[in-house]
C-alpha distance (Angstrom), angle and dihedral (degrees) to the residues before:
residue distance angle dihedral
X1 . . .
X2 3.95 . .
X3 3.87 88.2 .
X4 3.86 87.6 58.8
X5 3.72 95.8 40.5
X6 3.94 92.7 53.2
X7 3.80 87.4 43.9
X8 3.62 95.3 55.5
X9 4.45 94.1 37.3
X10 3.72 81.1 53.6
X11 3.65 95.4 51.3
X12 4.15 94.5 43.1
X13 3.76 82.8 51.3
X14 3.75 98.3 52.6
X15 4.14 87.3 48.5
X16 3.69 89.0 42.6
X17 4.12 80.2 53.3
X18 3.50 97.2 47.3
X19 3.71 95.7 49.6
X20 3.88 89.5 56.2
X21 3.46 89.8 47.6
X22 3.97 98.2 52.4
X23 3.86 93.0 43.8
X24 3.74 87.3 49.5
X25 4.04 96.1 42.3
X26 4.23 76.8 49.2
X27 3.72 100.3 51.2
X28 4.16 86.5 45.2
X29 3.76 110.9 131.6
X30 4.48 80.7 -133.3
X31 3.79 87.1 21.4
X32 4.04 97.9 173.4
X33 3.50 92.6 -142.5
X34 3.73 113.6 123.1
X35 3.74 110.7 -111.7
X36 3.41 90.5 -113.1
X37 3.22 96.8 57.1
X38 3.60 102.9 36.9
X39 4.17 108.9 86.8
X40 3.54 98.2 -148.1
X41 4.00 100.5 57.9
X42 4.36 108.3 82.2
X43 3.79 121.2 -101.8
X44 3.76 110.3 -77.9
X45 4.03 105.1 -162.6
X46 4.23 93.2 -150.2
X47 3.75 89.7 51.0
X48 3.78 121.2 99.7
X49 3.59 126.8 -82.9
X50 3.83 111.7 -99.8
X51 3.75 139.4 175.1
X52 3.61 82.6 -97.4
X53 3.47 105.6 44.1
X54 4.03 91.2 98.3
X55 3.67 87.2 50.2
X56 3.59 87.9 52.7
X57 4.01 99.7 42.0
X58 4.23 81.2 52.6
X59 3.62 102.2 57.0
X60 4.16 87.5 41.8
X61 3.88 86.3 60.0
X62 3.31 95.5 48.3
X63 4.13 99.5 89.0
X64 3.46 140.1 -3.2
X65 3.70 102.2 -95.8
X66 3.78 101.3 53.8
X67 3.82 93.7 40.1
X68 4.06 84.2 60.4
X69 3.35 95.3 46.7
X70 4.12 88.8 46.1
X71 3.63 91.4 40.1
X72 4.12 93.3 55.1
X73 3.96 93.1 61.8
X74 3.68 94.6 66.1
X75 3.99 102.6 17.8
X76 3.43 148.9 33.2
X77 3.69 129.6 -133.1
X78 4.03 148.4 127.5
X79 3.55 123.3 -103.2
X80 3.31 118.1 -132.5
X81 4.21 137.1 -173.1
X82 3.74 109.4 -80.4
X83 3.77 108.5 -97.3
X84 3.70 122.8 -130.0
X85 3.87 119.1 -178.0
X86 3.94 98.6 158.8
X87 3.58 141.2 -9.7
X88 3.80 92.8 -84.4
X89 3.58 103.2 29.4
X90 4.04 129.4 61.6
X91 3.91 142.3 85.7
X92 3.86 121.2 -96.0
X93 4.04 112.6 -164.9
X94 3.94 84.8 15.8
X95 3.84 115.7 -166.8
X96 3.76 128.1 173.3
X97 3.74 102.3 -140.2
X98 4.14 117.5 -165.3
X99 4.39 95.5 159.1
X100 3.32 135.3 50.0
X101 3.60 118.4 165.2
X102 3.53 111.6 -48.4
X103 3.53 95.9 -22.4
X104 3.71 124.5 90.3
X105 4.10 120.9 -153.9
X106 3.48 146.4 179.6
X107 3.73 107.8 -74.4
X108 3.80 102.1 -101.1
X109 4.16 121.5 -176.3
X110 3.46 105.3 -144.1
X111 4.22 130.8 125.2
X112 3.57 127.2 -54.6
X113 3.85 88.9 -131.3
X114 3.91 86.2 54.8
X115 3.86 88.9 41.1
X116 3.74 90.4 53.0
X117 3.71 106.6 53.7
X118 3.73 86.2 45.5
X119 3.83 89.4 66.1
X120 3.91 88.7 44.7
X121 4.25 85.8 54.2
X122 3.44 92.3 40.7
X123 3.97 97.9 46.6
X124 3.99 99.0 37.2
X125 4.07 95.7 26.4
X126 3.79 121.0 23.8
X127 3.68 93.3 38.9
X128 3.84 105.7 51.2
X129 3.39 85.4 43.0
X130 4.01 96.6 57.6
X131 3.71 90.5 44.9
X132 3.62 88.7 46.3
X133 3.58 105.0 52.0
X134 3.81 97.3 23.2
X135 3.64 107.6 20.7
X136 3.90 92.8 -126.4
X137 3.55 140.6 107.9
X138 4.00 128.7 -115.1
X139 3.61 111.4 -96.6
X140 3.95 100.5 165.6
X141 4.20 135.1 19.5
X142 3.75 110.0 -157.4
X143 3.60 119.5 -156.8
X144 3.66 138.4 163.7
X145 3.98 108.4 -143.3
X146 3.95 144.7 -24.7
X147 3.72 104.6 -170.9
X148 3.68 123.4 30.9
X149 3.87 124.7 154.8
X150 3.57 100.6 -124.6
X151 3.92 145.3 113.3
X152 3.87 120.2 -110.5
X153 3.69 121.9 -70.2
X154 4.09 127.3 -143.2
X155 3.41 137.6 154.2
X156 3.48 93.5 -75.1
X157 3.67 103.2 54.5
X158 3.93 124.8 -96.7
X159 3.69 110.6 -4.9
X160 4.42 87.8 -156.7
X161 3.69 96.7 -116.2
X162 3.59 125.6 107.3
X163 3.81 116.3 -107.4
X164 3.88 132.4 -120.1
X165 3.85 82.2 -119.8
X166 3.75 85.2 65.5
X167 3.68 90.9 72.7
X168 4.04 100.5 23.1
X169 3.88 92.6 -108.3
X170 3.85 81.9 134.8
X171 4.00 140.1 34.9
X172 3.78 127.0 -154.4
X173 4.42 107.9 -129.6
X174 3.58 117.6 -169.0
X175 3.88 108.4 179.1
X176 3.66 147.0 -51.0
X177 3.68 136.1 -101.1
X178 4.09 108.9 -138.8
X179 3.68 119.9 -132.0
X180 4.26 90.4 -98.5
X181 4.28 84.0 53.8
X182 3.39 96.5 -106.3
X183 4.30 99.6 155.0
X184 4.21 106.2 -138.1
X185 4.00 104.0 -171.4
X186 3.78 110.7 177.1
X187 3.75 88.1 -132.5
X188 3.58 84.0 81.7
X189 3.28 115.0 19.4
X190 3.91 101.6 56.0
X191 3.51 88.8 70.5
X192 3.51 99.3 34.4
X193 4.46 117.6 115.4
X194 4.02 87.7 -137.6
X195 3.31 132.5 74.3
X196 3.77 102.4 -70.6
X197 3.62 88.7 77.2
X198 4.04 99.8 63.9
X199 3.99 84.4 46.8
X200 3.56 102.3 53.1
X201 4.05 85.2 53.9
X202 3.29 95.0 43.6
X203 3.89 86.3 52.8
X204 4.20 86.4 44.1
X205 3.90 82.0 56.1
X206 3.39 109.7 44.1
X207 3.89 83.8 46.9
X208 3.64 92.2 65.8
X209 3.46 98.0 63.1
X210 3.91 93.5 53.1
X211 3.81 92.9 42.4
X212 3.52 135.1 67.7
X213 4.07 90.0 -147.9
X214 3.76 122.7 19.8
X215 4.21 118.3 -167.6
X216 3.90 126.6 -175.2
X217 3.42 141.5 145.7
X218 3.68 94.6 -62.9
X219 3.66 91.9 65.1
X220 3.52 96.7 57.3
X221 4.44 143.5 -46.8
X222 3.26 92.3 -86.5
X223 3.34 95.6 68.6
X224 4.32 93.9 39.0
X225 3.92 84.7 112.4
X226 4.41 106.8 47.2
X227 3.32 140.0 13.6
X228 3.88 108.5 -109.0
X229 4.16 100.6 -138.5
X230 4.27 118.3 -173.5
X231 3.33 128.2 -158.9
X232 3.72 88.9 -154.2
X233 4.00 133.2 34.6
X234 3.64 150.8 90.6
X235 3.49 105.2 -69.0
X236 3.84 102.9 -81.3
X237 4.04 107.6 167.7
X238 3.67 113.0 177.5
């Protein structure tokens, strides 16, 4: 028994060791720690996907200021005063967003949280899976709206409560154009028997992990046309 319980205080002290050791190596003023890796450098959206990187992506969106300075690694954008139009609709830490990455769109006002994990879909999701299934970059995003005043819609009609759209927590993306101009809209494609089909759920995929909700046309028709992507949620990925 005291052969086992030296074994194991030896082996919590070497771990206790080794965690000193990293946070140390991190905190290094030429710490050699990649900066992906390394916990105290900000969230780069081109740089590898780590074990941190959600840690990372979470303390970016958690004010104005370090979303910016995030969001300018992998996008470009102005920022603009926040917006407020009522008490339940407006934009906090507004940007209007026309770049990201290779791929130009339609300037868009929306948030830079919102703004920010669509760079971190667009760098680690939509295009590996464009040069994946069609060898081609991303020259285009199409989408339909961020913010938009308005309660939540469903099948049904208005459901009475205000929608994540009201306060650009979510955007509305409809397709893609490839680098060669070939126009993907998910409208289309989802259903499609070629290869547009395995992209567009690759793209719903990879959009759940960068999104706290995720809505496309499996969830229901009214969403046959976009994926429906939140900055803020529960989870929801369908």
């Amino acid at each position: 028994m005291r052969l086992i319980a030296s074994i194991a205080y030896s082996l919590l002290t070497l771990i206790l060791m080794a965690g000193v050791g990293a946070v140390l190596l991190a905190f290094a003023p030429n710490s050699p720690l990649p900066a992906e890796w390394n916990p105290t450098k900000s969230l780069n959206v081109t740089d590898p996907i780590t074990p941190i990187t959600q840690f990372k992506l979470q303390r970016a969106l958690a004010d104005g200021p370090s979303c910016y300075t995030a969001l300018a690694t992998g996008a470009r954008f102005d920022s603009l005063s926040d917006l407020i139009t009522s008490p339940q609709c407006g934009i906090a830490d507004r940007v209007s967003l026309s770049r990201i990455g290779s791929a130009s769109l339609r300037p868009v006002e929306t948030r830079c949280q919102t703004a920010l994990r669509l760079a971190m879909w667009f760098e680690h999701g939509i295009e590996p899976a464009a040069k994946q299934h069609f060898s081609q970059s991303i020259s285009q995003i199409q989408h339909s709206s961020s913010y938009s005043c308005r309660q939540i819609r469903s099948t049904n009609g208005s459901t009475g409560r205000m929608s994540t759209h009201a306060t650009a927590d979510s955007i509305d993306i409809s397709g893609v154009t490839l680098s060669d101009g070939r126009k993907l809209t998910l409208l289309s494609g989802w259903p499609s028997g070629d290869a547009r089909a395995p992209f567009f759920r690759d793209l719903r995929n990879s959009a759940c992990t960068w999104f706290r909700v995720t809505l496309g046309p499996d969830y229901n028709s009214l969403h046959a046309d976009h994926f429906h992507l939140q900055h803020t949620g529960w989870g929801l990925c369908r």
